[in-house]
RODO-2510 file (C-alpha; in nm, 4 decimals, decimal comma):
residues 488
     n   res          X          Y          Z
     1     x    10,4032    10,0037    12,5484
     2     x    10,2498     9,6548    12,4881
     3     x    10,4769     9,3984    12,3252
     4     x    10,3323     9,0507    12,2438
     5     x    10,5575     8,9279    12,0059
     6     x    10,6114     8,6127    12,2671
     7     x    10,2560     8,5100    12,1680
     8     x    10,3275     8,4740    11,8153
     9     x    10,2271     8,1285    11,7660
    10     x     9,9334     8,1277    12,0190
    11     x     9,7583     8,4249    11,8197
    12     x     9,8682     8,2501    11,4580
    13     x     9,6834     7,8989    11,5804
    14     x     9,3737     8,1584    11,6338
    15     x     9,3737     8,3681    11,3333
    16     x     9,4036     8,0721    11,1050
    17     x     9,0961     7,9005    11,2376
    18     x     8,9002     8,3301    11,1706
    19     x     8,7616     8,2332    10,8584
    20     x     8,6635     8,6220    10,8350
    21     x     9,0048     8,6726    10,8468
    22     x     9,1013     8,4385    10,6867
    23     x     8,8711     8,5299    10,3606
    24     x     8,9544     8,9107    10,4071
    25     x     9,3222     8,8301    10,3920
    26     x     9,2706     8,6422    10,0701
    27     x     9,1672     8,9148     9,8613
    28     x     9,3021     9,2570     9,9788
    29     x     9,6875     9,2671    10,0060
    30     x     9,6543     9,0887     9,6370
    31     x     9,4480     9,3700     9,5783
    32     x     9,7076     9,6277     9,7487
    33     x     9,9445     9,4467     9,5363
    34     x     9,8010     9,5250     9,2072
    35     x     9,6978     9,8839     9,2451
    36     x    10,1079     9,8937     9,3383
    37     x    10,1913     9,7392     8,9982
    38     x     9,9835     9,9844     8,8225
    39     x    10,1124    10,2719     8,9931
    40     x    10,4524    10,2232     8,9344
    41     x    10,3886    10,1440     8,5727
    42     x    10,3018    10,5449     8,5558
    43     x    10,6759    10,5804     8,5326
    44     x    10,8737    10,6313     8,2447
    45     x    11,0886    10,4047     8,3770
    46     x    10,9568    10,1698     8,7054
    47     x    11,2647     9,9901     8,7302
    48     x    11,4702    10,2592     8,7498
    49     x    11,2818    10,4750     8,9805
    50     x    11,2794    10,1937     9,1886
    51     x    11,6640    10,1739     9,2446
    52     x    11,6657    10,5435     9,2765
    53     x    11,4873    10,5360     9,6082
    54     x    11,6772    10,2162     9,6924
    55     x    12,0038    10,4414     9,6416
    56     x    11,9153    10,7353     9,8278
    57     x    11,8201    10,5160    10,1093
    58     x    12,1256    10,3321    10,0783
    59     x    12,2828    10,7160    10,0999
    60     x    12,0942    10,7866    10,4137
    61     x    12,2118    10,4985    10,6151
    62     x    12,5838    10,5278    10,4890
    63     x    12,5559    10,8530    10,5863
    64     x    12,2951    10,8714    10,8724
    65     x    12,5192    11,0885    11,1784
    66     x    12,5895    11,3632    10,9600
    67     x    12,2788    11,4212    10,7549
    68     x    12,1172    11,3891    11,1310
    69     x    12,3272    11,6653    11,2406
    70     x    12,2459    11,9162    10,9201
    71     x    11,8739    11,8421    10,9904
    72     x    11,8926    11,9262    11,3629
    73     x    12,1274    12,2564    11,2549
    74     x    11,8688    12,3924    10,9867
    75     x    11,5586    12,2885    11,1558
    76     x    11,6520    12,5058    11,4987
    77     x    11,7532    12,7776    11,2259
    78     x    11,3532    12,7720    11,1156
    79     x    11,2854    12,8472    11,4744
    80     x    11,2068    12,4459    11,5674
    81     x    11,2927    12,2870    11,9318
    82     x    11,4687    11,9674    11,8476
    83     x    11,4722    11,6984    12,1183
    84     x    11,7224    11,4228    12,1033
    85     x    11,5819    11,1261    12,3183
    86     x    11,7675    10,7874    12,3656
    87     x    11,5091    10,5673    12,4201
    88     x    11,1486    10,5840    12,4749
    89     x    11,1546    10,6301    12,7786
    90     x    11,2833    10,9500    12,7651
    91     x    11,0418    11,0472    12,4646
    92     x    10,7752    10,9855    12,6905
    93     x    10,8853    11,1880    12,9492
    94     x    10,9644    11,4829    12,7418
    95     x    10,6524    11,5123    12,6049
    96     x    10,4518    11,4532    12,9599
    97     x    10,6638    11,6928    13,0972
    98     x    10,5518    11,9191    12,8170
    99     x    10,2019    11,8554    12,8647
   100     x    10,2123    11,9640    13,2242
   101     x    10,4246    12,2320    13,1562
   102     x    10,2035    12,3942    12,9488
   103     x     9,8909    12,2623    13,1378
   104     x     9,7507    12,0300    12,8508
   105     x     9,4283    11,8353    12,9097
   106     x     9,3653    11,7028    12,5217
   107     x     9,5696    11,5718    12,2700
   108     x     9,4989    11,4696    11,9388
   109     x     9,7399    11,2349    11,7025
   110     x     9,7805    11,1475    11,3704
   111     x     9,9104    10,8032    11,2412
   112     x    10,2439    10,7504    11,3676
   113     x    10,3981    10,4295    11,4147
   114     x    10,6759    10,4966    11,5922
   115     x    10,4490    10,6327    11,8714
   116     x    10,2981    10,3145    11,9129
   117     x    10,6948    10,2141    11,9301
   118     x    10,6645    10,4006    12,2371
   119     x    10,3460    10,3565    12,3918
   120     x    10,2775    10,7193    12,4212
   121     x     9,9286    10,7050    12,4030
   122     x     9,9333    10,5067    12,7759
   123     x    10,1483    10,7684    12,9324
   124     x     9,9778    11,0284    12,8468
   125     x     9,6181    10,8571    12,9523
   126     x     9,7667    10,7203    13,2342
   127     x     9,8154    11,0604    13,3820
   128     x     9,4811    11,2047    13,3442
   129     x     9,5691    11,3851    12,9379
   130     x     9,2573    11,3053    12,7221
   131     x     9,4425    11,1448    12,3687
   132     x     9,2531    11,0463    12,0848
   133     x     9,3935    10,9129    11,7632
   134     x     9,2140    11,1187    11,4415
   135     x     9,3133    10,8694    11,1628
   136     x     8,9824    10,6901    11,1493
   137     x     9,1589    10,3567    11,1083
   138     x     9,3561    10,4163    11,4296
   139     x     9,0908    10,5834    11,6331
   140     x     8,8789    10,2328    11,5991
   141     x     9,1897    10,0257    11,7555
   142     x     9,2448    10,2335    11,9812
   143     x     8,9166    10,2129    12,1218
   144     x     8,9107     9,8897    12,0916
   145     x     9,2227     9,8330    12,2531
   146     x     9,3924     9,6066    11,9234
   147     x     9,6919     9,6368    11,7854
   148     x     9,6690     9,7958    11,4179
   149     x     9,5933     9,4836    11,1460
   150     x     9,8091     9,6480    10,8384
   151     x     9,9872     9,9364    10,8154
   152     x     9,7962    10,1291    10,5844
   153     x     9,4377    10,0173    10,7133
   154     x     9,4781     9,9196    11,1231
   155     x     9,0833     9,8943    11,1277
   156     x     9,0079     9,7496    10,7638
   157     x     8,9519     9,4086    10,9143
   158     x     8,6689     9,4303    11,1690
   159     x     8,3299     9,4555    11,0625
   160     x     8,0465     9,6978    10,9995
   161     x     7,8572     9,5692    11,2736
   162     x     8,1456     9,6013    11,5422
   163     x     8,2117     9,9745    11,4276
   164     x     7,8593    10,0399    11,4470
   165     x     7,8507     9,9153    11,7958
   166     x     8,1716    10,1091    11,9206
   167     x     8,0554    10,4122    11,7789
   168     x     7,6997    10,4260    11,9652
   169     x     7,9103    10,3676    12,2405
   170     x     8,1700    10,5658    12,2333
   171     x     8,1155    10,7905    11,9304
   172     x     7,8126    10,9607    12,0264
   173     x     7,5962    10,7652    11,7178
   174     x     7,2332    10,8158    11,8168
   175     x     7,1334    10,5395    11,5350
   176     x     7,2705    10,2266    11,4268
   177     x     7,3635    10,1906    11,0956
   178     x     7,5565     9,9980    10,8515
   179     x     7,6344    10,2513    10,5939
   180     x     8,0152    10,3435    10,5926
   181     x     7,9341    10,6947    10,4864
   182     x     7,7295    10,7398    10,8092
   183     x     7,9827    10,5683    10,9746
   184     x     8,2707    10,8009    10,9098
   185     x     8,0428    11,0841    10,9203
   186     x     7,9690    11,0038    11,3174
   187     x     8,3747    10,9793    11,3482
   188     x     8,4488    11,3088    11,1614
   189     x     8,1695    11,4776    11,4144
   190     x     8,2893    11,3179    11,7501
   191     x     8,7053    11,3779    11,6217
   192     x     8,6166    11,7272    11,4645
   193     x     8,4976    11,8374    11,8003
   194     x     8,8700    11,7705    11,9558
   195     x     9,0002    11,9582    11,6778
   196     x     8,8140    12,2639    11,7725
   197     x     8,9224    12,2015    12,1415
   198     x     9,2964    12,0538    12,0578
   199     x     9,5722    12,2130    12,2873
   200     x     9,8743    11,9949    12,1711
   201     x     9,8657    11,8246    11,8043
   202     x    10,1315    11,4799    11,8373
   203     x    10,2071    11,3856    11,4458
   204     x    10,4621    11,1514    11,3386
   205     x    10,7231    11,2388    11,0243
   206     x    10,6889    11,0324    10,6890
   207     x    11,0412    11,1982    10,5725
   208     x    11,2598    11,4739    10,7553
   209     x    11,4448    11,6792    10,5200
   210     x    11,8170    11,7464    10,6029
   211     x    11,8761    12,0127    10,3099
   212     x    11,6180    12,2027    10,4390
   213     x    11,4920    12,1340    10,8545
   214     x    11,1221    12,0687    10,6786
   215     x    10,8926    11,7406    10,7660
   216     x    10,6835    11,5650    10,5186
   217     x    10,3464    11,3927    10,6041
   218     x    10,1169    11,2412    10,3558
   219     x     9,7837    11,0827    10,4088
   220     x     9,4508    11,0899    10,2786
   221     x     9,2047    11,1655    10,5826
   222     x     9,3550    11,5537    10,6742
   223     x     9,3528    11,4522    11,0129
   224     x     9,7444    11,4952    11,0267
   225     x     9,6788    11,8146    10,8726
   226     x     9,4371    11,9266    11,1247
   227     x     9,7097    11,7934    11,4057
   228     x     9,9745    12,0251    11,2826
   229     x     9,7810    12,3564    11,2090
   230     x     9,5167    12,3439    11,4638
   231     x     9,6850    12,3360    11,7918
   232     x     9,8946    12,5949    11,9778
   233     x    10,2019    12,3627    12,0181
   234     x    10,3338    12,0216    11,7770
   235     x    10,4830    11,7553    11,8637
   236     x    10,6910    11,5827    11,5796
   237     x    10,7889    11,2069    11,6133
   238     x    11,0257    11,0869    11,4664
   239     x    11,2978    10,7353    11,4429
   240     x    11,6467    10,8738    11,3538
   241     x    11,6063    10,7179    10,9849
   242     x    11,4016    10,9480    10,9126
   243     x    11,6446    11,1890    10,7484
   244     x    11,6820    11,2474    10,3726
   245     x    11,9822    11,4771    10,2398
   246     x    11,7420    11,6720     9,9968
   247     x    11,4206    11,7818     9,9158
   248     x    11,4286    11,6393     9,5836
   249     x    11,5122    11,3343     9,7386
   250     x    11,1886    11,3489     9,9429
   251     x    10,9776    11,4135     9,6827
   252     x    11,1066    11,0998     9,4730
   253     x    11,0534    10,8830     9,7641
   254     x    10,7478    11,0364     9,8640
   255     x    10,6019    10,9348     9,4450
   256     x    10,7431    10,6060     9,5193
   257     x    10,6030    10,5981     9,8736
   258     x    10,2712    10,6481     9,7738
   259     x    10,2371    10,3802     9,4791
   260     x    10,3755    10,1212     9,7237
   261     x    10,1601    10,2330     9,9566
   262     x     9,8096    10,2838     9,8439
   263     x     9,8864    10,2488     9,4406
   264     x     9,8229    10,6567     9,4383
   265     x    10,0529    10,8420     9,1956
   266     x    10,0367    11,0712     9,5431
   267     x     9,8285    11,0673     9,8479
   268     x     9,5312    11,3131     9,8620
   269     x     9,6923    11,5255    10,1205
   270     x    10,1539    11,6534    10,1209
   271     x    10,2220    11,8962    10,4118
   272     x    10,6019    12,0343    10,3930
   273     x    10,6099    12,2208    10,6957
   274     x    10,9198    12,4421    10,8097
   275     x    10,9476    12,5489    11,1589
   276     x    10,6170    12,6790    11,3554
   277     x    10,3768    12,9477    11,2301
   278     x    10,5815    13,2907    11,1413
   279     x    10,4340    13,5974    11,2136
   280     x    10,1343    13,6915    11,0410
   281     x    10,0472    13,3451    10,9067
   282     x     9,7289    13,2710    11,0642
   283     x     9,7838    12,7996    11,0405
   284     x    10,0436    12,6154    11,2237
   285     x    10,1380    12,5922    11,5775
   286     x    10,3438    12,8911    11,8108
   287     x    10,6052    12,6250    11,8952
   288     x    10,6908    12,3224    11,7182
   289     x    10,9144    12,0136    11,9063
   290     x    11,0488    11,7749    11,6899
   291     x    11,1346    11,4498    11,9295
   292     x    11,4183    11,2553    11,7570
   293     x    11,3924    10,8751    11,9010
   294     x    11,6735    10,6683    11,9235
   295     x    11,5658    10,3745    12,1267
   296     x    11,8064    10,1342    12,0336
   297     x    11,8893    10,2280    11,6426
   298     x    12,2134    10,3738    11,7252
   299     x    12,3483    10,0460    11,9157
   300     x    12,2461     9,7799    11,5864
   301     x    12,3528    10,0966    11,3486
   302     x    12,7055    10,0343    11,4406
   303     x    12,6667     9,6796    11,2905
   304     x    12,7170     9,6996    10,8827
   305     x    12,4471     9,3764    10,8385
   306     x    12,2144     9,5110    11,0686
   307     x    12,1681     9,8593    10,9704
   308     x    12,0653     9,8070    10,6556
   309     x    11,6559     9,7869    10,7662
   310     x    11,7266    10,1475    10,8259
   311     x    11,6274    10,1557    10,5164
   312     x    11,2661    10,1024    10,5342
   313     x    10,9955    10,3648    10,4368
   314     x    10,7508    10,2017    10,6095
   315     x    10,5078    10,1797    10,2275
   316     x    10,3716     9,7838    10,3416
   317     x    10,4482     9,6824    10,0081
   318     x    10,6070     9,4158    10,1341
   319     x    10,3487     9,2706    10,3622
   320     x    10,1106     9,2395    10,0696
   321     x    10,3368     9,0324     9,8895
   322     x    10,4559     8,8220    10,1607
   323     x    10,2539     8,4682    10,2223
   324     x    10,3114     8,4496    10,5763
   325     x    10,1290     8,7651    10,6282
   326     x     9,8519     8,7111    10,3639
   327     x     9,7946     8,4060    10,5884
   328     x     9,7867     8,5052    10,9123
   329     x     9,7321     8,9065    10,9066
   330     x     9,9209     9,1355    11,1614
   331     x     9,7923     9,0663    11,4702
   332     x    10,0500     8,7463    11,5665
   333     x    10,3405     9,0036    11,5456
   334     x    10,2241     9,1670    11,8607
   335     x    10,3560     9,5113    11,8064
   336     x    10,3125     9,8379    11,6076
   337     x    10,5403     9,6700    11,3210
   338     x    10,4317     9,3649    11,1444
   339     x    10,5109     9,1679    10,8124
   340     x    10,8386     9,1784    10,6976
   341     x    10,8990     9,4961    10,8182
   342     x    10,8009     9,3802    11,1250
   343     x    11,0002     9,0831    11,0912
   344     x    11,3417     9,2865    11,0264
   345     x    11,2684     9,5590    11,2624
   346     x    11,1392     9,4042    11,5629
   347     x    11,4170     9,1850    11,6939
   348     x    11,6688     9,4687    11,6850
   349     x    11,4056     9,6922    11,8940
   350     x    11,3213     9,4247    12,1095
   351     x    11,6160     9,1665    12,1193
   352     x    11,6643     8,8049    11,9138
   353     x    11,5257     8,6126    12,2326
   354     x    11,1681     8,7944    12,2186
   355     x    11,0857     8,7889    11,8385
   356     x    11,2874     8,4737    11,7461
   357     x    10,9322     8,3314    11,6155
   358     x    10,9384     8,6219    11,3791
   359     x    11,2649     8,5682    11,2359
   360     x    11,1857     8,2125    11,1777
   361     x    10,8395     8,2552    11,0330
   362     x    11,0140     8,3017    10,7328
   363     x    10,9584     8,0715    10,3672
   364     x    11,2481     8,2847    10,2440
   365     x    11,0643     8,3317     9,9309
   366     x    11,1865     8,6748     9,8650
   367     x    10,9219     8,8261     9,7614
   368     x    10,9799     9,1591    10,0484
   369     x    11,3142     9,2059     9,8850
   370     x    11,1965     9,2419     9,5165
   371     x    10,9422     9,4837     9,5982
   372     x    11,0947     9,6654     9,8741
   373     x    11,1679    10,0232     9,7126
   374     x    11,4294    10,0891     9,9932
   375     x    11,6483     9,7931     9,9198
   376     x    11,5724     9,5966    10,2316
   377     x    11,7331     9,2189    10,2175
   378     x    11,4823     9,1278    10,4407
   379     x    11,5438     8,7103    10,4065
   380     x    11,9359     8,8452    10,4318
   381     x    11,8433     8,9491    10,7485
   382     x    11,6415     8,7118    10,9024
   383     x    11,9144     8,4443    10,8192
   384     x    12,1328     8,6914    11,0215
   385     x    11,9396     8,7057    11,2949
   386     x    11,9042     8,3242    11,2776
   387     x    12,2976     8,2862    11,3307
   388     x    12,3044     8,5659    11,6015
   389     x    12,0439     8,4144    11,7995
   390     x    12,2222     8,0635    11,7664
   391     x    12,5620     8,1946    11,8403
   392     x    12,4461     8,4027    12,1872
   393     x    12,4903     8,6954    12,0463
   394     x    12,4256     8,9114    12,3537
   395     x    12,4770     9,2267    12,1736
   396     x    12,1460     9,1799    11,9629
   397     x    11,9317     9,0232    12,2946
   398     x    12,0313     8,6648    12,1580
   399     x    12,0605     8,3636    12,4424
   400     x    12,2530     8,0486    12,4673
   401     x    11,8967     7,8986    12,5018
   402     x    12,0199     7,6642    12,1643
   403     x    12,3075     7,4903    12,3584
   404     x    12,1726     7,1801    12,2560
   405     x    12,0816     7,1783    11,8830
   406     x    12,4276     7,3577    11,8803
   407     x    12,6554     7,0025    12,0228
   408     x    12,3868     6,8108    11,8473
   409     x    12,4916     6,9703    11,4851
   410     x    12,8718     6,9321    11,6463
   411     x    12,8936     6,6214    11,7030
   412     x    12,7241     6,5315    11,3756
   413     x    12,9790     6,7418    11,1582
   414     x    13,2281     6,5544    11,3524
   415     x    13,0879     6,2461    11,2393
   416     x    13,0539     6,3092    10,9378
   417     x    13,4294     6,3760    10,9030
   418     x    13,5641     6,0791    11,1252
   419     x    13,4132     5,7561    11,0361
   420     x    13,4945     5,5963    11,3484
   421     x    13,3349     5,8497    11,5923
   422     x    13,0117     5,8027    11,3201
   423     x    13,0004     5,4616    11,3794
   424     x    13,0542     5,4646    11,7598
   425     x    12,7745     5,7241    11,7919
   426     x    12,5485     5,5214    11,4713
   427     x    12,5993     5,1844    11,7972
   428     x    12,4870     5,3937    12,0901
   429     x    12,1751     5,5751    11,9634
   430     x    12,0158     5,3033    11,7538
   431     x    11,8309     5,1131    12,0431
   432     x    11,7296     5,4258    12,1860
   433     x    11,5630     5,6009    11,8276
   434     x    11,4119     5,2462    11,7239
   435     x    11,2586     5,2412    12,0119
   436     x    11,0842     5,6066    11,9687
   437     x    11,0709     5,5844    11,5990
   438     x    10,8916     5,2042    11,5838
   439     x    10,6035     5,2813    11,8306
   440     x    10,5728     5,6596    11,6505
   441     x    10,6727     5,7714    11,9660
   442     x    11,0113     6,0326    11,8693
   443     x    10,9312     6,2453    12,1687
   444     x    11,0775     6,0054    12,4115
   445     x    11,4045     6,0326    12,2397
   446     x    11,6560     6,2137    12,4827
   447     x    11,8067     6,5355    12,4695
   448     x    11,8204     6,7630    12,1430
   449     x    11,6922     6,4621    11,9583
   450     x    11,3029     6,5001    12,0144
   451     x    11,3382     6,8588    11,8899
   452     x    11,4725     6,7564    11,5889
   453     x    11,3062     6,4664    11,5316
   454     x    10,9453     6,6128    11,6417
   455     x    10,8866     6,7636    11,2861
   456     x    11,0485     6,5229    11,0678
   457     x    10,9514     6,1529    11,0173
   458     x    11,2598     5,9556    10,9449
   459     x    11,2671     5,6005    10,8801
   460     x    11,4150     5,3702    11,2150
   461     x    11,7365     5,3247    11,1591
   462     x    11,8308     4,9707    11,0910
   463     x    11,9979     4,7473    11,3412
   464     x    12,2734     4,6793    11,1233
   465     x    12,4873     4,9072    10,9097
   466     x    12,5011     4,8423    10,5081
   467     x    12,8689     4,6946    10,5700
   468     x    12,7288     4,4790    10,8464
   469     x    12,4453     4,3256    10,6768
   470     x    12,7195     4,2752    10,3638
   471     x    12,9980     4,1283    10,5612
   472     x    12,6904     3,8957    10,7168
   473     x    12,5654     3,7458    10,3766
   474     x    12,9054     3,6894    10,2792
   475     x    12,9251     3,9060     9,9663
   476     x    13,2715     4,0716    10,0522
   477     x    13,5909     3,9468    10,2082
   478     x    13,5996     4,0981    10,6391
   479     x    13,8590     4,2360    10,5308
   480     x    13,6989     4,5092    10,3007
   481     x    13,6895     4,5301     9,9379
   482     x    14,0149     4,5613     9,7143
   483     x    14,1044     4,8823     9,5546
   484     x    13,9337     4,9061     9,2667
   485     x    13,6929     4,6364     9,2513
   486     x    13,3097     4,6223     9,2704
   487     x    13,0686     4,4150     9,3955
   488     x    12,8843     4,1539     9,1862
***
């Protein structure tokens, strides 16, 4: 599992000076943006479709133990293994351990993002288990070793002439070529060919239904498709907030999914699949696992601010709308989440002190939050975060690493309440912030002072206080004005 969220600034500084980037930024989340505006407008009513999926998500996370439990009850009753596993760790592991149990040498995935949560793909190369991503957008990072660039294209960024080059590489291409047709025509050849050979089919779960034990996929490729009906045994990912309590909820969401998503009234390909094959069906796998990962949801559910990006859907509605991600694309978040989703989701998965640059790469515009179809608050929570991380909050991975801007802000409230402690302190920092601030030099002011001063340019304080300078021209008795009176 690689985590680079620590780099956030580093990889920001470089994908502001891509002006490939850059450019391709500037036109297709708009673009993602508009097709999701005339989607929705399909509805009879957009507005209140919206806060129909933003209730039954609300429903899910009040309710998120039990419905988990009714899934997990009718699921095994459709003849499904369902594997509870705390943290990924353990969801590695199982599946492994599943691989060698039942002598697996290739696996093919669909898109699933909480697999990259979990860095199965490394596991399972790491001990000798061919494992090839089919989405075609997925299949390029992964052989290229990047992180995905948006959630609904993790390739769309990188060039003709790069894919071209991968694929006579690694693809099998015979000719070079720049037409995208040919293109995806090598990719369907090379990936079709694991199909035919699959032994184990890893697909993640779009929306698990509790009503009924059934998982919902959609995508547009078939490659998911292929995943789960190809292969003697499935593996089903999925994070615990997952769950819906009925199938007509699923299907609302999955309308609304899809329009945030793409801007498709509904994706080209819906599998609703219950339990493995039956006898006499001829698709679908013998045995199907369903891998329920925890990994540190249950600790931050328990917190009634924190839950609520339980929410999510994962549609990326949200990054297209939000400027911080128009500007510098998904690569500076460093993990399979980015955007505001990333933003919300990350530091509970990872901890306040690894992700606190995503938190604070925030213009709290709130843009996420009015197109979010779940209901996320995401600049709610980022302020949240912001306090946690300041107060130490151990239980969501925050430090006392802000001791200092914490006594600065202190002693300034203080101040600001008792006049005589203001003017003591106002006497003993003056020589040493006209000395920064007069030769432009603020980073040779002591303490919490430089790093408050570094991004704001103050004026030098003077070297007498308004009263002084008043008392020293004469214009008022020593003794202070009289109640009541004003000066000339």
């Amino acid at each position: 599992m690689r985590v680079t969220t620590h780099r956030f600034k580093a990889v920001v500084k470089k994908e502001i000076a891509d002006l490939s980037s850059r450019t391709f930024l500037s036109f297709l989340p708009p673009l993602f943006a508009a097709l999701r505006q005339a989607a929705m407008a399909s509805f009879p009513d957009p507005a209140g479709a919206h806060a129909y999926a933003a209730d039954i998500r609300a429903e899910v996370v009040a309710h998120l133990p039990e419905l988990l439990e009714e899934f997990e009850r009718n699921a095994t009753g459709h003849g499904a293994k369902v594997i509870w596993a705390r943290d990924a760790q353990e969801a590695n592991e199982f599946i492994l351990n599943l691989a060698k149990e039942k002598n697996i040498t290739l696996v093919t995935k669909g898109k699933s993002m909480v697999s990259e949560e979990i860095g199965i793909n490394e596991v399972l190369l790491g001990n000798g288990i061919e494992t090839y991503e089919t989405d075609l957008g997925e299949f390029i990072t992964q052989q290229l070793d990047r992180p995905p660039f948006h959630i609904v294209g993790p390739a769309v960024n990188i060039s003709l002439q790069e894919i071209c080059d991968l694929f006579m590489e690694k693809a099998g291409m015979t000719e070079p070529t720049m037409d995208p047709v040919k293109l995806g025509y090598a990719a369907r050849l090379f990936l079709r060919d694991k199909f035919h050979r699959v032994e184990m089919g890893i697909t993640g779960v779009n929306m698990a239904v509790a009503e009924t034990g059934s998982l919902i996929n959609v995508e547009n490729e078939g490659n998911i498709r292929l995943s789960k009906s190809s292969p003697r045994i499935q593996v089903a990912l999925m994070s615990i907030e997952k769950v819906v309590p009925t199938m007509k909820d699923a299907l609302h969401l999955v309308r609304v999914l899809c329009r945030h998503c793409t801007g498709q009234a509904i994706s080209a390909y819906v599998s609703i699949d219950t339990g493995p094959k039956r006898p006499g069906e001829i698709d679908g796998p013998e045995e199907l696992y369903i891998v329920i990962v925890d990994n540190g949801r249950s600790t931050f559910y328990r917190d009634l601010r924190a839950r609520e990006v339980l929410r999510c859907i994962r549609c990326g509605a949200c990054m297209n709308n939000c400027p911080v991600y128009t500007t510098i694309g998904g690569y500076p978040y460093g993990w399979a989440y980015s955007g505001p989703m990333g933003q919300a989701l990350n530091p509970l998965l990872l901890g306040l002190e690894q992700t606190q640059d995503l938190y604070r790469a925030c213009t709290l515009c709130g843009s996420c939050k009015t197109v979010c179809p779940a209901g996320v608050d995401h600049p709610g929570l980022f302020l949240y975060y912001r306090t946690k991380d300041v107060e130490g909050d151990r239980a969501f991975g925050g430090m006392t690493r802000h001791w200092k801007e914490t006594t600065a802000f202190r002693l300034f409230t203080y101040g600001t309440t008792h006049p005589w402690f203001w003017n003591l302190a106002s006497k003993i920092i003056r020589p040493f912030y006209n000395n920064g601030a007069r030769d432009g030099m603020v980073s040779e002011l002591p303490g919490p002072f430089e790093a408050w001063f570094r991004s704001r340019n103050l004026p030098a304080m003077p070297k007498r206080t308004f009263h002084e300078e008043w008392k020293r021209i004469g214009k008022i008795p020593a003794e202070g004005p009289t109640h009541g009176s004003a000066p000339e």
